[in-house]
C-alpha positions, 0 to 999 in steps of 0.5 A: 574198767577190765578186770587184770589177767592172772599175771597181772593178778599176781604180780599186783599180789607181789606189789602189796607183800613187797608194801606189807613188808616196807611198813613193818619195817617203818618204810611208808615212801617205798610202800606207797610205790608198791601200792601204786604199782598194785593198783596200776595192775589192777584197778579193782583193788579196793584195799590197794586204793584205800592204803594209797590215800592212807600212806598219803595222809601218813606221809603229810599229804592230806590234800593230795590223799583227799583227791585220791580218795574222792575221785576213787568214791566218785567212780566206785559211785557211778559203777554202782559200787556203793559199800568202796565208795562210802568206804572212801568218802569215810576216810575223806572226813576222817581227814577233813570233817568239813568236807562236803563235796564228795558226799554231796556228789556221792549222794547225788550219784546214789539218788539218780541211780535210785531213780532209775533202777527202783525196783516195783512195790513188790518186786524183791531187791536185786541179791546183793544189793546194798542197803545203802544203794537206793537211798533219797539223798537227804536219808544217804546224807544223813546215813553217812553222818552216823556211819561208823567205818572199822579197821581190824587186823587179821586174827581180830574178833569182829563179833564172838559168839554168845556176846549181846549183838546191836549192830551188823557189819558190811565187809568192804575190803578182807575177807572173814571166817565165821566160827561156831564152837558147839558144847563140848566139841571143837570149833567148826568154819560155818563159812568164809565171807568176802567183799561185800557180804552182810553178817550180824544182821539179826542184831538189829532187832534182837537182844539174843546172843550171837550165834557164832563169832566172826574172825578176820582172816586178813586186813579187814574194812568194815561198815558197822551199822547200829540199832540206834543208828537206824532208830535215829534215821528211822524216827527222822525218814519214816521211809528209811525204816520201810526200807531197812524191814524189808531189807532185813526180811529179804536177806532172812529169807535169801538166807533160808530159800538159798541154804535149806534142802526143803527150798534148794530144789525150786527154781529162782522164780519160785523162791522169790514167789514163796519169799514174798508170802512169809510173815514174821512173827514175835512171840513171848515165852509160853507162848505154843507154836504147835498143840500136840493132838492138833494139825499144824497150820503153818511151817515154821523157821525159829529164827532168834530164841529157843523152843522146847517140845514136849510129848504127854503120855497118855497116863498124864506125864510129860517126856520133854525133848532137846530144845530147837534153837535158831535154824530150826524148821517145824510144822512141815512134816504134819503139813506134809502127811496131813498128821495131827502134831505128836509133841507140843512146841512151845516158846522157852524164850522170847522168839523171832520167827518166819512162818509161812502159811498152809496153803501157800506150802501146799500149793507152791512147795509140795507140789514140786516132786524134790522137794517132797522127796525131801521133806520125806527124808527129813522125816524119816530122820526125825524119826530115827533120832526120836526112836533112839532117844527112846531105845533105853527102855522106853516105850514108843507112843507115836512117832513124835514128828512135827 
């Protein structure tokens, strides 16, 4: 299928403000023709086809929208495009519950794919790849059943920051902008997602406030996937489970080798090598991460909770410093110049975390002369921000890098 020229493009773009303008003012007939028009120009356009069957549908057509929509998820599936095709079969069901054609025949199509692109035990999935895409066909069946397909409008929250999270969400059409909103300070754009991206994914097995919320920006086609879903699929496909932990390792780990200045110098292989190395580890509160007086053996990603670190003066008393939340890298610097660890770091909530062994950081991260240039850095940085917290009268014991 080509892709269309810019004109195209805008013309298309013209086509679905025209559409967009005729619903508002109740005129479903001359918005489907916009829509047609839009989608005759460009064929990719996934939102386009779904408004389509959806106007079809409003319009009284329900056979004839349940043919557009199947022959849309029957080629979205043979392209490899699983997040429109399981999109369009949604709505199909949505229409008839009975149907069963196009899942079977989805499903069919995914399984083969499957068979043939499944990558070696232990080779990494594709960047990008759905989880959905390299399923048995009884676990895709089954998985379609309990899938819950959303619809917002622009401006609407999709998750807000600090709410319990217990579900991630698939983008399929629109686009989001996710929002942190520090202590007394303004909302920052932490980024803006299109088609096909993942986010609330650490909501599947955490109970710890979301981090930041999630705004649609325009029209937006969700695919929400919950833990209790996923508990059911995993208690009947003990394969599906397999498949979703690592799934979810794999995206953590995308997620840190691609966005921290410690890993962004190494080269694809080399992450992919490193990301294979990486444990998770859950740990209760109390529970210490790095002794103060100790070496670190490890470094360490706190991925969900809250750390607190503290140095003892020699005279018995304790200093404590601002707490570590999630985002936050530590053992590194000890590894990095062979120190014994200045502050103890110990877990004030229950913790998620990555860690990576010592002599897989030595041998396969230090050696590469950016990154240790890097970590440099990042400890000269530690080290300003604990001399000025000290610079009111305090007396500096050590330099307190961990």
């Amino acid at each position: 299928m080509a892709h269309p020229t810019d004109e195209a493009w805008q013309l298309s773009r013209q086509y679905k403000d025209s559409a967009a303008a005729n619903i508002l003012q109740g005129k479903p007939e001359e918005a489907l023709a916009d829509y047609r028009k839009a989608v005759e120009l460009n064929p990719h356009d996934s939102a386009a086809r779904l408004k389509v069957a959806e106007l079809l549908a409003q319009l009284g057509h329900p056979q004839e929208a349940v043919r557009e929509l199947h022959s849309t998820a029957i080629r979205y599936a043979s392209e490899g495009n699983t997040l429109h095709a399981i999109a369009a079969c949604k709505l199909i069901l949505a229409l008839e519950p009975q149907h069963a054609e196009t899942p079977e025949n989805l499903a069919s199509l995914i399984a083969m794919r499957s068979a043939e692109e499944h990558p070696q035990p232990n080779e990494p999935e594709p960047p990008g790849t759905p989880l959905f895409s390299r399923l048995p066909k009884d676990v895709f069946l089954a998985l379609l059943e309990l899938l819950e397909m959303r619809r917002v409008n622009g401006g609407e929250h999709i998750i807000t920051e600090g709410e319990q999270g217990r579900s991630m969400f698939i983008l399929v059409t629109g686009t989001v902008r996710v929002v942190h909103t520090p202590k007394n300070a303004p909302p920052r754009t932490l980024a803006e997602l299109t088609e096909g991206s993942f986010f609330g994914e650490l909501g599947l097995i955490s109970d710890a406030p979301r981090t930041a919320s999630v705004i649609s920006i325009r029209d937006c086609t969700l695919l929400e996937v919950t833990r209790d879903m996923l508990a059911q699929l995993g208690a009947r496909f003990p394969t599906f489970e397999r498949m979703v932990q690592r799934f979810y390792k794999d995206r953590l780990l995308n997620n840190l080798l691609e966005s921290n200045p410690v890993f962004q110098p190494l080269s694809g292989e080399q992450k992919r090598a490193i990301a294979q190395r990486f444990q998770t580890l859950t740990v209760e509160p109390g529970t210490v991460l790095l002794q103060q007086g100790q070496r670190s053996h490890a470094l360490h990603l706190l991925l969900r909770g809250r750390c607190s670190v503290v140095h003892q003066d020699p005279d018995g008393g304790e200093r404590p410093y601002p707490d570590m939340t999630e985002g936050a890298l530590f053992g590194e610097i000890s590894l990095l110049l062979d120190l014994r660890v200045t502050a103890t770091v110990r877990a004030a909530t229950s913790c998620l975390l990555l860690v990576l062994d010592q002599e897989t950081v030595k041998e396969r991260v230090l050696t590469h002369p950016e990154v240790r240039r890097a970590l440099t850095h990042l400890s000269r940085e530690r080290l300003d921000r604990t001399a000025a917290m000290l610079a009111e009268g305090a007396k500096i014991r050590g330099s307190f890098l961990i």
